[in-house]
N, C-alpha and C positions, 0 to 999 in steps of 0.2 A: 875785311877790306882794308887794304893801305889809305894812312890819312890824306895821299896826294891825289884820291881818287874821290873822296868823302866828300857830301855835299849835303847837310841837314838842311831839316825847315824846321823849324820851332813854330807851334800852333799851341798860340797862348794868350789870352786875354789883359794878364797882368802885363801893362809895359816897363815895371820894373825889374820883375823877373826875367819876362824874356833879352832887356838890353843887360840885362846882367850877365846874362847864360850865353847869348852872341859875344858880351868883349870877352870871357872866359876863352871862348871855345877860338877866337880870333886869334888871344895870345897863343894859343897852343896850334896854332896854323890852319883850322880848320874852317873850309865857311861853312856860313850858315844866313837861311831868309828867315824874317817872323814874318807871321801870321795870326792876325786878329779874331778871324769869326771864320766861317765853316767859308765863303763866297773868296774870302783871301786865298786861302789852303787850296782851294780846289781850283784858284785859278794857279796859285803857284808853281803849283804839281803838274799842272798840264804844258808848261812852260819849261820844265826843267826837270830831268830824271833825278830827284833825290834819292841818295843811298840811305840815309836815314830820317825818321818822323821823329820828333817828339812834341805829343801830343798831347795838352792838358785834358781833361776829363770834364770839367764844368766850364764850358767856354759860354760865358752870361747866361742867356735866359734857355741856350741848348747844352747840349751832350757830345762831347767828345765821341760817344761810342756812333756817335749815327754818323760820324767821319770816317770808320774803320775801313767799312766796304769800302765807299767811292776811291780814296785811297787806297787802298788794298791792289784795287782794278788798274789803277791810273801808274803804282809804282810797287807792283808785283815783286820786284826783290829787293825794295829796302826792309830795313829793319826798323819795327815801329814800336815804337816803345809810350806808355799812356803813363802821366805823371799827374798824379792827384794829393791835392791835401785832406781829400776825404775820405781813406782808403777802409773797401767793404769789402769781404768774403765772394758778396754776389758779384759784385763789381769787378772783383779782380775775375771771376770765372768768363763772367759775361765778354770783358773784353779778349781774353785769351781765346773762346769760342767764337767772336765777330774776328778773330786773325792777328790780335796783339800779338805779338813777340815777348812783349816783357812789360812789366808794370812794377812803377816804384810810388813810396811815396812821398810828398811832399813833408818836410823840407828835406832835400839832397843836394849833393855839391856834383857839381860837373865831369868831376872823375868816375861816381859814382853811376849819375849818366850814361859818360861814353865805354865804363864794364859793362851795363847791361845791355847799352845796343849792339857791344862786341858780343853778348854771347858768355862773357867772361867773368868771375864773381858772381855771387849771390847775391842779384840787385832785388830780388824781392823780400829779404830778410826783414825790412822794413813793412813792409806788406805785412796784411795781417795772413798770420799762419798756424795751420791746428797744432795745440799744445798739450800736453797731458793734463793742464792748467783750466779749468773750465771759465768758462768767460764771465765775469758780472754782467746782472741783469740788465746793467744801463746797457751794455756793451751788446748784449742779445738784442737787447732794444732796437738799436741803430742799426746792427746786420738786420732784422726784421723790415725794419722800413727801406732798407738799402733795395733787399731784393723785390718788395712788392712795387719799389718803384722801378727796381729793372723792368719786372713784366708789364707796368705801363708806359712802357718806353719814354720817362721820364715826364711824363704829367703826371703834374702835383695835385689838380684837381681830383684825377682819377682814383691818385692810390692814397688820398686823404678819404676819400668816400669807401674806398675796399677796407681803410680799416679803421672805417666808422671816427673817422676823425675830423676835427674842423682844420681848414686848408690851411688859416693862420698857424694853430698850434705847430700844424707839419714842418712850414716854412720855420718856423723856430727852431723846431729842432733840428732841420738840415742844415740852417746857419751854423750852427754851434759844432766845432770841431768831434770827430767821432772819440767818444770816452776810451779811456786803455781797457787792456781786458780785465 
């Protein structure tokens, strides 16, 4: 899509980030709305056909991915791209199967961005990706609790109890940025 056509939403919690990633994309001619919480996103989208999403992954106390569908339905041909600084294995499948288009991870710069909404470049490189390299254990670790919190669709209670864990220690450890492999 031609950028005179481009119309992003940014769906993002951080307001430093997101006013960051809007004067970026401003200088470079493109608009762009932010959006706070899942009630913004979804009234914005009903309001205006965006050609493209970008969409944080951990929007406070919810999940980016429970944004996919309603989006998906609302704006059927943009291009939606999920932007996380906590990037998992399961994560990255989960949202490609809920209708991502693309998924990168946090930190990236704006160019980097609008390659992978184009389609263009290897925006997932940064994403974790199978390697001939096998992964440390901390690294197993954190894909382990990524995906058993995928199948709790993001309750911390639930998938602190499936793997006999106390909720605090869980939350500990999903604070703490994902170890390298």
């Amino acid at each position: 899509m031609d950028d005179l056509n481009r119309q992003l939403l940014v769906v993002d919690d951080d307001p430093v980030f997101s006013a960051t990633l809007l004067r970026s994309l401003a200088r470079q001619g493109i608009p762009a709305q932010q959006a706070s919480n899942h009630e913004e996103a979804l009234r914005l989208a009903s309001r205006c056909a965006f050609s493209d999403v970008v969409l944080d992954l951990n929007l406070g106390d919810h999940s980016g991915l429970h944004l996919i569908g309603p989006l998906r339905q609302m704006l059927p041909s943009a291009r939606l791209l999920i932007l996380t600084g906590y990037a998992s294995i399961a994560t990255t499948v989960q949202a490609i199967k809920l209708g991502a288009d693309n998924y990168l991870a946090k930190p990236t710069t704006t160019s980097a961005i609008l390659n992978a909404l184009a389609g263009s470049g290897q925006a997932t490189t940064d994403s974790p990706a199978l390697s001939d390299t096998p992964m440390s254990v901390p690294r197993l670790e954190w894909e382990h609790i990524q995906r058993v919190l995928a199948e709790h669709q993001g309750n911390v209670s639930a998938t602190a109890r499936a793997l006999n864990m106390h909720r605090r220690t869980l939350q500990r450890k999903l604070a703490k940025r994902p170890v390298s492999r």
